[in-house]
Wavefront OBJ file of the C-alpha trace (Angstrom):
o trace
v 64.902 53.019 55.686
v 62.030 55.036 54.803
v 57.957 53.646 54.305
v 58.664 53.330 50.691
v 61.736 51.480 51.417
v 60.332 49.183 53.814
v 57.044 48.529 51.797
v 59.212 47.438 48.397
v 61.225 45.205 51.090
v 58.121 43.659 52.153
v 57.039 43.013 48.474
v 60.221 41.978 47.655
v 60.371 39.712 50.145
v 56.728 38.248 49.736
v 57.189 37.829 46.041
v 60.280 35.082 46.575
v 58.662 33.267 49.190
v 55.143 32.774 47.147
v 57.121 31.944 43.608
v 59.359 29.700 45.716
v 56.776 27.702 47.385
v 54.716 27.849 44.214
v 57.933 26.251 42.287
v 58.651 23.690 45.081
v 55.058 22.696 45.217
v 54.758 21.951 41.291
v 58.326 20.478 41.477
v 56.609 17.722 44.431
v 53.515 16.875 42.569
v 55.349 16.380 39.159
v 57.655 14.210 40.991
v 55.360 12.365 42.737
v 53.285 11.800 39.723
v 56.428 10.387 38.029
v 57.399 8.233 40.678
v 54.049 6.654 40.748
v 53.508 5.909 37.582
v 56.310 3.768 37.261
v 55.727 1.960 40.546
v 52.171 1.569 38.955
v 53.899 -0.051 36.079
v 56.212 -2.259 38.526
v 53.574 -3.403 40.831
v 51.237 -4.511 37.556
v 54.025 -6.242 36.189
v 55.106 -8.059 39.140
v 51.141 -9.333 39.944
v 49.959 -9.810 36.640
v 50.546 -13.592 36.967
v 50.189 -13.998 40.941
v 47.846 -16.267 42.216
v 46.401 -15.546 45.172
v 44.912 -19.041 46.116
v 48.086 -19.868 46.675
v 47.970 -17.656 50.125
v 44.129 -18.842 50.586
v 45.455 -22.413 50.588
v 48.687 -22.002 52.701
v 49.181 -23.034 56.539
v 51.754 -20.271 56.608
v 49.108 -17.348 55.688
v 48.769 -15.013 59.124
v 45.701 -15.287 60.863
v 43.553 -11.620 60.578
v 40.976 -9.914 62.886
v 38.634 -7.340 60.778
v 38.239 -5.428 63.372
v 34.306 -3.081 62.656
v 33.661 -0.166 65.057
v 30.080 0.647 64.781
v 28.078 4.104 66.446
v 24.777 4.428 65.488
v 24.867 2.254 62.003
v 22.017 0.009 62.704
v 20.567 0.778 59.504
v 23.436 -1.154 57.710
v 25.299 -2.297 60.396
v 23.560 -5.952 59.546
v 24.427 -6.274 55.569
v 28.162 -4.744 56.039
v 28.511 -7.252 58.105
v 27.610 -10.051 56.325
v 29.308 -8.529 53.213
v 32.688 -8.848 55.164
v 31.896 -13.014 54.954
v 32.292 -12.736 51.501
v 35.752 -11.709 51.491
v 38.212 -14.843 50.306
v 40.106 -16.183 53.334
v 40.155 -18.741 55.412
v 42.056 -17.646 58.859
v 40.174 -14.846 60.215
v 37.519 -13.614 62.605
v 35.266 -10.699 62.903
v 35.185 -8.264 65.824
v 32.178 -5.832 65.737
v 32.126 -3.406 68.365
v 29.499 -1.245 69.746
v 30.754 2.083 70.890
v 27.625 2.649 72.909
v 25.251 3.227 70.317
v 22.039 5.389 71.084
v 20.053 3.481 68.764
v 19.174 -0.352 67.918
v 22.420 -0.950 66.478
v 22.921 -4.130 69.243
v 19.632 -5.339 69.293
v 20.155 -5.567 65.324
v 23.034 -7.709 65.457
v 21.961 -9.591 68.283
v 18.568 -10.588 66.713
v 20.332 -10.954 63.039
v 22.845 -12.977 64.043
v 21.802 -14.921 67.333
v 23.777 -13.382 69.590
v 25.119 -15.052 73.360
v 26.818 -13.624 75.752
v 30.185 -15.268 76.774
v 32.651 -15.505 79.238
v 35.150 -13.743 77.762
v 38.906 -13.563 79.151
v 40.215 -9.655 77.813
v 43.706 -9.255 78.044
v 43.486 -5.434 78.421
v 46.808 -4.437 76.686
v 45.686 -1.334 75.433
v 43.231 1.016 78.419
v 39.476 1.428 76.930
v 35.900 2.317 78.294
v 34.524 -0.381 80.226
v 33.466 -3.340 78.048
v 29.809 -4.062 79.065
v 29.976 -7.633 77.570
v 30.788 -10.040 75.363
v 28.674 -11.865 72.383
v 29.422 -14.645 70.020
v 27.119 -15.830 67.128
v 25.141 -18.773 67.599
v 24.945 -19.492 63.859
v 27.251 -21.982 62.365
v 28.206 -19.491 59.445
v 28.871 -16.997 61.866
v 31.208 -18.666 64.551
v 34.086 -16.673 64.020
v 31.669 -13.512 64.844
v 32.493 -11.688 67.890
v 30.261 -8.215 69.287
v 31.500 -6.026 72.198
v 29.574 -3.959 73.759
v 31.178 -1.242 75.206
v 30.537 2.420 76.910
v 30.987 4.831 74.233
v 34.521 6.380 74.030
v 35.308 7.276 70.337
v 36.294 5.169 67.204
v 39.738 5.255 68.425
v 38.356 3.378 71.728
v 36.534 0.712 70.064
v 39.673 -0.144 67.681
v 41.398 -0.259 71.203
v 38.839 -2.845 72.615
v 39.136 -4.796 69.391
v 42.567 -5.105 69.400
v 42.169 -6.711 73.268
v 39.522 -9.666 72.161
v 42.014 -10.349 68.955
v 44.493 -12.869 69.226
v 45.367 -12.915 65.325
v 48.718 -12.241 63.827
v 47.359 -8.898 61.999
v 44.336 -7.044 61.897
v 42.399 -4.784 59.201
v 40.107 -1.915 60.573
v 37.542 -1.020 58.843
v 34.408 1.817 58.968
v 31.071 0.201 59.363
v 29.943 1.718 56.189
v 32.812 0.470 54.170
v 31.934 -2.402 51.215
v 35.274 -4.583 50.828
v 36.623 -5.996 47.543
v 36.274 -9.726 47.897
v 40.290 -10.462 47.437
v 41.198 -7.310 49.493
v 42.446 -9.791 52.787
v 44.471 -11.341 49.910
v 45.967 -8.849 48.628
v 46.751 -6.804 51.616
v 47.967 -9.978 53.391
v 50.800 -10.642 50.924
v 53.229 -8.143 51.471
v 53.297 -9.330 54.994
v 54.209 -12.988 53.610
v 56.939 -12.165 50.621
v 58.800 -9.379 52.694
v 62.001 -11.044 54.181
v 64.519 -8.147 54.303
v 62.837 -5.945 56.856
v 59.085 -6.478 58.534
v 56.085 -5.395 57.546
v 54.527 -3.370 60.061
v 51.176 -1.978 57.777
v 49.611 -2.216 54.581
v 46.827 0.269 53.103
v 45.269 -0.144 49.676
v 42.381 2.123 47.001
v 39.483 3.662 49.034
v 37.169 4.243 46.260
v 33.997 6.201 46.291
v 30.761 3.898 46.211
v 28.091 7.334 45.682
v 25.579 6.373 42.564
v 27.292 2.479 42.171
v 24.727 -0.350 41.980
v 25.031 -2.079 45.314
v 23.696 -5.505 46.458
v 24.165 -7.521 49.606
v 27.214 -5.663 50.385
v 28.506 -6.043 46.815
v 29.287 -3.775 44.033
v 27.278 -4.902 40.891
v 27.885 -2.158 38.901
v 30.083 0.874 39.069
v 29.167 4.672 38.516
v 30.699 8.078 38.750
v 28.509 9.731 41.032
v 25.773 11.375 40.048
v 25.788 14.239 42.946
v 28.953 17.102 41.483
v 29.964 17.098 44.884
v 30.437 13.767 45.751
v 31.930 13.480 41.750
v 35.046 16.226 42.835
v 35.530 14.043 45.455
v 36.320 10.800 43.007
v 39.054 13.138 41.547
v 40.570 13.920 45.080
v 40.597 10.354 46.278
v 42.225 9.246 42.497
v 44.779 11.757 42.519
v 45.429 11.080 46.620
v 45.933 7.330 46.408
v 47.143 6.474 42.600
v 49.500 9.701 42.187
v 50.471 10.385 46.118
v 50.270 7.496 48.611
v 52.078 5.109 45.321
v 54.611 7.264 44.977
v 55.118 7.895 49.095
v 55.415 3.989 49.643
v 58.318 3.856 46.701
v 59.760 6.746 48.744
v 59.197 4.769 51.980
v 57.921 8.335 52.943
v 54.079 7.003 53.462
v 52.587 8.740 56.874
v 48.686 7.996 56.407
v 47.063 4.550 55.897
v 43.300 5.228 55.348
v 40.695 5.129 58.604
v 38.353 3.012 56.521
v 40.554 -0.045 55.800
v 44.159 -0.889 56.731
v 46.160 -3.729 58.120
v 48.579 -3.599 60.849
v 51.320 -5.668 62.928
v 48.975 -6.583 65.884
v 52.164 -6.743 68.123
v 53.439 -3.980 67.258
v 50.591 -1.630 67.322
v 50.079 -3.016 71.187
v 53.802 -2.380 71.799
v 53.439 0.932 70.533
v 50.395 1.686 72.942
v 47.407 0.922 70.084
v 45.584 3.986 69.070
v 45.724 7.244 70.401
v 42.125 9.397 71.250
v 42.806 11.430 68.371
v 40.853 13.450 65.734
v 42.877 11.858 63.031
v 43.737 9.037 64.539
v 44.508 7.148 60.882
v 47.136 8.794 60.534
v 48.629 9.255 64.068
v 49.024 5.771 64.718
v 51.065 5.227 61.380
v 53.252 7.979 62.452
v 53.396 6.316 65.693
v 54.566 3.017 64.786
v 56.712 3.956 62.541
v 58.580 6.264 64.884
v 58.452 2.805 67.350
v 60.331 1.230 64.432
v 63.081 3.643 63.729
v 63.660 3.902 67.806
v 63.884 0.551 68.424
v 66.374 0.580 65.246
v 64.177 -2.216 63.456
v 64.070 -2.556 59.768
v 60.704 -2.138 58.400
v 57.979 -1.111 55.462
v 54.416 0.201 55.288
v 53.373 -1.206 51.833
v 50.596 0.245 49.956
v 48.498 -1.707 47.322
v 47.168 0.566 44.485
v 44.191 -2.373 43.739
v 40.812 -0.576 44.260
v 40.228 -2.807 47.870
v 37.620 -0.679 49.245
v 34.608 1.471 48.975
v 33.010 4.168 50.909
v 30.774 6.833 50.819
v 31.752 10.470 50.499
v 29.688 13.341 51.565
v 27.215 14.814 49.786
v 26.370 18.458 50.875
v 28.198 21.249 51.965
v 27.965 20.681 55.609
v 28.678 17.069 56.052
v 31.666 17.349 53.751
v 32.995 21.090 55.601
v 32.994 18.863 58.794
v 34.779 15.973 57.482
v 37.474 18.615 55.595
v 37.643 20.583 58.764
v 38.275 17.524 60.679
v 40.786 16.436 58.643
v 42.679 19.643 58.912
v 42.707 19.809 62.799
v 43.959 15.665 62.518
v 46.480 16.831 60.360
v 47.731 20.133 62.599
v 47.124 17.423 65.953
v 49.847 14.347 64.280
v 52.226 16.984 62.765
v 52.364 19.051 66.534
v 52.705 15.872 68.562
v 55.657 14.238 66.633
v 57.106 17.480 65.682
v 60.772 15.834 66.642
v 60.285 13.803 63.507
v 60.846 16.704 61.099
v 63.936 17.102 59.215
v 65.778 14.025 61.784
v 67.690 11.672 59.642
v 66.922 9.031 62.705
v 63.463 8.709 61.349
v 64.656 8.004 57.571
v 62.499 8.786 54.487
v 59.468 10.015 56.936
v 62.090 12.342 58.525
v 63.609 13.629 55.736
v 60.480 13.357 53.310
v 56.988 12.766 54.241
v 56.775 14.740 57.769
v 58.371 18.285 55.594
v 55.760 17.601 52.615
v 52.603 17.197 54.807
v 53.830 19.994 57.018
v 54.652 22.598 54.155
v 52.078 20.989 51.733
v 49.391 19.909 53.448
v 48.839 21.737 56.714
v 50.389 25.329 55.661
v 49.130 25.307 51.746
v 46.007 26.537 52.620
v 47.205 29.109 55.187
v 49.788 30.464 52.226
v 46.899 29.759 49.446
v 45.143 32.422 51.671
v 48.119 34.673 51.942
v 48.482 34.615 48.853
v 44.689 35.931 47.436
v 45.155 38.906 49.836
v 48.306 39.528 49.662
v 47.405 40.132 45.448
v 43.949 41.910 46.328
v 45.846 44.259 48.058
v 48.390 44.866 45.098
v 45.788 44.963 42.835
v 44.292 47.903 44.369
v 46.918 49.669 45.086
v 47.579 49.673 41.041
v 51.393 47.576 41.836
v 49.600 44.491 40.001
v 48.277 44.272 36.573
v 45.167 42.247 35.532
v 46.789 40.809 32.784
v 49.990 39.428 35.546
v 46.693 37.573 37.764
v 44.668 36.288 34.648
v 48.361 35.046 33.100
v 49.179 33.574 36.656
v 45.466 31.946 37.315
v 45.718 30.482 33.536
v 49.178 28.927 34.770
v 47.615 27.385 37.972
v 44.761 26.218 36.357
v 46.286 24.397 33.707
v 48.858 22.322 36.244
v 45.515 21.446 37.868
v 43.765 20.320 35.269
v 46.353 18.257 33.967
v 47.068 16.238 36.883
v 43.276 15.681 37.139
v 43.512 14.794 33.755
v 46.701 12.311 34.447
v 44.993 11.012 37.686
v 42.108 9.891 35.411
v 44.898 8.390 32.110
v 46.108 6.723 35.267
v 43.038 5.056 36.457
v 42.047 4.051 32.529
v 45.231 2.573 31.947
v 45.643 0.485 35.196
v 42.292 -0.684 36.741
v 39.694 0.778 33.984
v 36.709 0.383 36.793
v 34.788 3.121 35.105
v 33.237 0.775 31.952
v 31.335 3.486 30.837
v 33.143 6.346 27.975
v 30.221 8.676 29.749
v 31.584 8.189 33.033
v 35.229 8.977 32.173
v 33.847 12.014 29.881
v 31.965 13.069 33.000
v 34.687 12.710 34.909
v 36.882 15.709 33.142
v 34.702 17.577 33.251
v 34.479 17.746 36.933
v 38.081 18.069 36.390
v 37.533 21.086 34.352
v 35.019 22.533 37.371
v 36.713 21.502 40.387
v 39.209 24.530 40.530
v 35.927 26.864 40.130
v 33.906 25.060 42.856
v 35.697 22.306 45.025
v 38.792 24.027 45.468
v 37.608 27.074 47.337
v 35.294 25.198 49.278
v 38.001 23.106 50.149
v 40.329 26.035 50.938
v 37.573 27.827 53.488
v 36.873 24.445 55.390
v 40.892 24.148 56.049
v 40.532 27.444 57.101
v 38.356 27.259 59.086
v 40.121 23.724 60.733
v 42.836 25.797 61.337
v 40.945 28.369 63.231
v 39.052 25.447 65.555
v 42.024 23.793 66.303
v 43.798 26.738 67.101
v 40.629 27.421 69.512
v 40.991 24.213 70.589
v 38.226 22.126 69.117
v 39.127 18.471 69.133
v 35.696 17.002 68.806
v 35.053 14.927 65.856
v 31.445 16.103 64.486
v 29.050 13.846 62.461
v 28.539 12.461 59.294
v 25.215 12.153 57.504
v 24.997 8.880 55.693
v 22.801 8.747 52.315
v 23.355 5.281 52.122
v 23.925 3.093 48.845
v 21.636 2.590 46.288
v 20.001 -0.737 45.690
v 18.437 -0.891 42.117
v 17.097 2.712 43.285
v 16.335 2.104 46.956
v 17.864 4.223 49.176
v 18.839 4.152 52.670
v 19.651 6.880 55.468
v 21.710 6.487 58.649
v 24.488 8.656 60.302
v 27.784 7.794 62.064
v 29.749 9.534 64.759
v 32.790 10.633 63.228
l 1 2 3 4 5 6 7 8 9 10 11 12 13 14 15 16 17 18 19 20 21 22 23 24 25 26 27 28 29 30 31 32 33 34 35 36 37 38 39 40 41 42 43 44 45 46 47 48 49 50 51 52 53 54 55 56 57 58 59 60 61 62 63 64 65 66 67 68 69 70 71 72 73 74 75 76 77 78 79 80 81 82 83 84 85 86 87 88 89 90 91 92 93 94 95 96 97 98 99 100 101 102 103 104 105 106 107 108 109 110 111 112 113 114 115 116 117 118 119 120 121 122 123 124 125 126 127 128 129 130 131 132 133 134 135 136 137 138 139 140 141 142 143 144 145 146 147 148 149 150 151 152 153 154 155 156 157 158 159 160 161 162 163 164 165 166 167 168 169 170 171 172 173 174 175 176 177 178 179 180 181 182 183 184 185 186 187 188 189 190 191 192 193 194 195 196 197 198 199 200 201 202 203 204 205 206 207 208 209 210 211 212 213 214 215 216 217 218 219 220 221 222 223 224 225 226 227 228 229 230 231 232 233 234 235 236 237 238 239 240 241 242 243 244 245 246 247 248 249 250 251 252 253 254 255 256 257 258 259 260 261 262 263 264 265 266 267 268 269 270 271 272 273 274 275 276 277 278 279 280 281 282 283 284 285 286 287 288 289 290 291 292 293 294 295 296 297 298 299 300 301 302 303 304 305 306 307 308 309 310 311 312 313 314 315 316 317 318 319 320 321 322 323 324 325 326 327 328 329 330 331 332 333 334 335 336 337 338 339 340 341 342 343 344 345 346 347 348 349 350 351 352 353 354 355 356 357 358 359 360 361 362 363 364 365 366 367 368 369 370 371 372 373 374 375 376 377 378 379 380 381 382 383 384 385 386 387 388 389 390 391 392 393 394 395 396 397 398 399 400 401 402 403 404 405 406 407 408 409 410 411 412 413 414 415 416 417 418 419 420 421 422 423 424 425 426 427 428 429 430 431 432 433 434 435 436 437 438 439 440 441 442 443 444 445 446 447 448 449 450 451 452 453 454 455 456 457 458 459 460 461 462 463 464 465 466 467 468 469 470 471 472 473 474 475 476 477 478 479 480 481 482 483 484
């Protein structure tokens, strides 16, 4: 085989793998899509008539710890809290825990909420940093508040410690700077009460974005696409992510992620299953970890997923604060997929096996790294005159019409299900973001996993920081920034 030979090979050869995986990876979205909207339709039908203080009222409802790790957040960390004692429940406590903060963050809950230190009895199940004390409010509203104060040792560590003071049946994690739904216990609780042919071991819900919304005393008043572009792409990501993917995974029973900034979890079996690892993306690890407890132990099980909008948080708005959340992201991604690598393709581990392990691996970790392929792989044909302008501008129309009409179905699917945006303006100003994102977010996107390859492959397994804006308040603003 001569040079020509070889180099047609090569081409050859290139040109089935990228129209392959370009075929296979419109072929999973369209499904996906599919399969969500009709569990969309399902789930709607089947709640349209529940009522839920029916589950408030009951003896049999589980008891729940909302468990609140908090670095640094003692701008906020005082109304989050008391935004959580709006949520509708009755059996439930709150554990706030101070990952050795660096600024007032204690002194702000102890003054706020009348803090005392207690002897407290910690049944270490799970191995932390060294708890520094214990604090329970003094306030009659507040008696089911607990605060530990701990040595700092990552979010993962202060879920850990949490889990230790709990005694409840479940417990919901949730970021500091996270504003809850009032009915989102409710809701997230009920799976974990109607399931009877296998146990329910998790439940995840909506993350919503809360940039440019009208916020009061922990509450959403009023609710607006953001007003920042970048923080506006984002609203399309998170739509398309949790209506059109994480629906469709939990009909598939393929679900692998369960958002960091609220979820509920089997208290016993999270312990059992050695609570949450020190991980970069440690979300998603620990689903992936309990689940493969599940299928080892040979237990029947679910993760359910409720596609109510439950919570809010804020997304990044600049270039750096969002390249370090993206690139962190990534290297959580390549860190769960590498350490449970035996789950691929093994029929032992069911649908997450056979489904949602091969999709996140070819799909999520390596679509970038082909995406990049790819663009030089063409560059190079291009200039050596074997690729026509008319073939890229033909191929780049075809691309950016698939993505612009799931954008455009994410947002049909959000109008005909919860309608949250009120305003025709805010939908309009949606699409077009829609219309823009392939042109701006996308290859922003595409350099940050990049470049979350490249640090994890250099071994960089530090978490970075995110700057807070804070939420508006009838046009007051706030700052603050959290260890991520």
């Amino acid at each position: 085989m001569n040079y020509d030979e070889l180099i047609r090979f090569i081409s050859y050869f290139l040109d089935k793998i990228f129209i392959s995986y370009a075929f296979l990876l419109i072929f999973s979205y369209t499904t996906l899509s599919i399969v969500s909207a009709i569990a969309l339709n399902h789930y709607l039908k089947k709640n349209s008539f529940v009522d839920y203080s029916v589950i408030l009222d009951s003896p049999l409802a589980p008891s729940v710890s909302v468990l609140v790790p908090a670095f640094n957040e003692a701008r906020t960390i005082v109304d989050n809290i008391e935004s959580i004692y709006t949520i509708h429940y009755n059996n439930f406590d709150v554990i706030v825990i101070n990952d050795g903060s660096t600024d007032t963050t204690f002194e702000e809950l102890r003054e706020a909420f009348k803090l005392e230190k207690v002897n407290f009895a910690i049944n270490m199940e799970v191995k932390t940093a060294e708890v520094r004390g214990v604090y329970k409010s003094t306030i009659d509203t507040y008696s089911n508040l607990i605060v530990v104060d701990k040595e700092n040792g990552g979010k993962a560590d202060a879920l850990n410690a949490g889990i230790n003071i709990s005694d409840k049946d479940l417990f919901m994690a949730i970021d500091a700077d996270s504003i809850l739904e009032p009915d989102a216990v409710l809701k997230l609780v009920k799976p974990f009460l109607e399931r009877t042919d296998r146990r329910v071991i998790a439940a995840g819900g909506v993350v919503r974005i809360v940039n440019s919304c009208i916020v009061e005393n922990g509450r959403i008043l009023e609710v607006r696409v953001p007003d920042n572009i970048l923080a506006r792409m984002q609203v399309l990501e998170y739509t398309r992510s949790f209506l059109m993917g994480r629906m469709a995974w939990a009909k598939l029973d393929g679900l692998i992620i369960i958002s960091g900034a609220m979820g509920m979890f089997d208290r016993n079996v999270v312990v059992q299953s050695g609570g949450y690892a020190h991980s970069i993306g440690e979300d998603m690890e620990l689903v992936v970890r309990i689940r493969r407890y599940m299928s080892e132990q040979r237990e029947k099980y679910k993760i359910e997923y409720i596609p109510d909008p439950l919570c809010w948080t804020e997304a990044p708005v600049d270039l750096s604060t969002f390249g370090r959340q993206r690139s962190r992201w990534t290297r959580g991604t390549i860190e769960t997929l590498t350490d449970h690598s035996k789950i691929f393709l093994s029929s032992r581990y069911g649908s997450m096996g056979m489904l949602g392990y091969p999709f996140w691996f070819l799909f999520e970790w390596l679509a970038p790294i082909v995406e990049l392929i790819g663009i030089i792989y063409a560059i190079i044909l291009y200039v050596t005159g074997n690729l026509s302008i008319h073939f890229i501008l033909i191929t780049f129309l075809f691309v950016y019409t698939f993505a612009l009409f799931f954008s455009t179905c994410a947002i049909l699917y959000e109008e005909l299900t919860f309608h949250r945006y009120e305003r025709k303006t805010d939908v309009f100003r949606l699409w077009i973001a829609a219309v823009l994102e392939p042109f701006l977010l996308h290859p922003i996107s595409l350099f940050f996993s990049i470049k979350g390859n490249i640090q994890y492959a250099m071994g960089n397994r530090k978490w970075g920081r995110m700057e807070r804006k804070g939420f508006s308040h009838k046009g007051k603003k706030k700052s603050d920034s959290a260890k991520e």
